[in-house]
C-alpha positions as a Markdown table, in Angstrom:
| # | Residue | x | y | z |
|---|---|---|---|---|
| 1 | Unk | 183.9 | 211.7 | 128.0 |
| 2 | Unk | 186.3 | 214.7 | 128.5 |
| 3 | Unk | 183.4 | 216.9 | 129.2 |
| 4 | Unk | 182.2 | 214.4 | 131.9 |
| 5 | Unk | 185.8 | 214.8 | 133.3 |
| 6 | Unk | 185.4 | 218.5 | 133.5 |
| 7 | Unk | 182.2 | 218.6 | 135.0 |
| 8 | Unk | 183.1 | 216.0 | 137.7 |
| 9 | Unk | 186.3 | 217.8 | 138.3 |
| 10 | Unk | 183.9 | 221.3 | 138.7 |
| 11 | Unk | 181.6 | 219.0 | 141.0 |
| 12 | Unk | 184.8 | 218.0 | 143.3 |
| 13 | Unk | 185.8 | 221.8 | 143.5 |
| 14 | Unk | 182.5 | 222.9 | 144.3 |
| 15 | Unk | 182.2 | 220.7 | 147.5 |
| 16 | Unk | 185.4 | 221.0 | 148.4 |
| 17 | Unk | 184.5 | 224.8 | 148.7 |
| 18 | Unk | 181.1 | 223.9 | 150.4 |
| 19 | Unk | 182.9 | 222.1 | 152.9 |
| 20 | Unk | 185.2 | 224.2 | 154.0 |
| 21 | Unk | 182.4 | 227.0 | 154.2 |
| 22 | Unk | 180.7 | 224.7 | 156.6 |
| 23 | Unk | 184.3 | 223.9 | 158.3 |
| 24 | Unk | 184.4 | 227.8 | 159.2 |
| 25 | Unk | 180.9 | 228.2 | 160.2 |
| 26 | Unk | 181.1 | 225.1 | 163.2 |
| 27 | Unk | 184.0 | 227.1 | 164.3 |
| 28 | Unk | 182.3 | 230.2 | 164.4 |
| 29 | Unk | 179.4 | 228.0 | 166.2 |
| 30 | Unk | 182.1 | 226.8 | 168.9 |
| 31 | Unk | 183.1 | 230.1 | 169.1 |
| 32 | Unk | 179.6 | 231.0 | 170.2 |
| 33 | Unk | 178.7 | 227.9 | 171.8 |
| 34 | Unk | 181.5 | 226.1 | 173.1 |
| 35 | Unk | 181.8 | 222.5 | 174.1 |
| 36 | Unk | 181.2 | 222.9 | 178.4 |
| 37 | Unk | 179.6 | 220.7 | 180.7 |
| 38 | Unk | 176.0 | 221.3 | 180.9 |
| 39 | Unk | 176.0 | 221.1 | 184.5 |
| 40 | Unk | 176.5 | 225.1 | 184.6 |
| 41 | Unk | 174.2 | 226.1 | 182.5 |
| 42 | Unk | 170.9 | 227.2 | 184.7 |
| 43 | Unk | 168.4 | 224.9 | 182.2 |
| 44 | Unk | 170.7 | 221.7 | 181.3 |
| 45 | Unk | 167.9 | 219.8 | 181.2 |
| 46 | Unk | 166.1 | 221.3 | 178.8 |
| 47 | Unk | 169.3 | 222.1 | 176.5 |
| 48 | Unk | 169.9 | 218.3 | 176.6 |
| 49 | Unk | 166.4 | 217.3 | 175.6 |
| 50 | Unk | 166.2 | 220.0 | 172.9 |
| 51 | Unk | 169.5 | 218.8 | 171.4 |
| 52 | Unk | 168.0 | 214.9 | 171.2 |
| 53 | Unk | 164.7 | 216.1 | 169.8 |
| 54 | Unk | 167.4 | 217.9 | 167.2 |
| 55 | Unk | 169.4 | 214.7 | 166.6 |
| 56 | Unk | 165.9 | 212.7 | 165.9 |
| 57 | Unk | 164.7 | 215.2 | 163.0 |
| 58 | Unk | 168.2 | 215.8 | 161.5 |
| 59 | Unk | 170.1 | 212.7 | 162.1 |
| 60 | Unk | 174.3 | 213.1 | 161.6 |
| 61 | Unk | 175.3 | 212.1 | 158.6 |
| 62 | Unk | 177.1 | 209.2 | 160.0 |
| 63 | Unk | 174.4 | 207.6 | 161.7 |
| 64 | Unk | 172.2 | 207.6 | 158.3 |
| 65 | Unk | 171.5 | 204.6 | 156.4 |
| 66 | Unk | 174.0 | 204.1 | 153.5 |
């Protein structure tokens, strides 16, 4: 039982580490590709229509069936 506790304890300070990782790396992404209307970009289309097929093969996490 007390090693169970450990190990989920080790599991909740892994992913806690994981997802702060992944917190720094969308910022780095905004950083590089920030949030703008599409409108300037010269093939807005195409970003748009890339970004669905995106969404279709890797759904969000949120959008995903429980």
């Amino acid at each position: 039982m007390l090693q169970t506790i450990k190990q989920t304890k080790q599991s909740s300070d892994v992913l806690v580490k994981i997802l702060q990782e992944i917190r720094l790396m969308r910022q780095e992404l905004n950083l590089i590709l920030p949030q703008d209307d599409l409108k300037t970009y010269e093939h807005a289309e195409k970003i748009k229509q890339s970004y669905q097929n995106a969404i279709k093969q890797y759904p969000p996490y949120a959008n995903q069936a429980n």
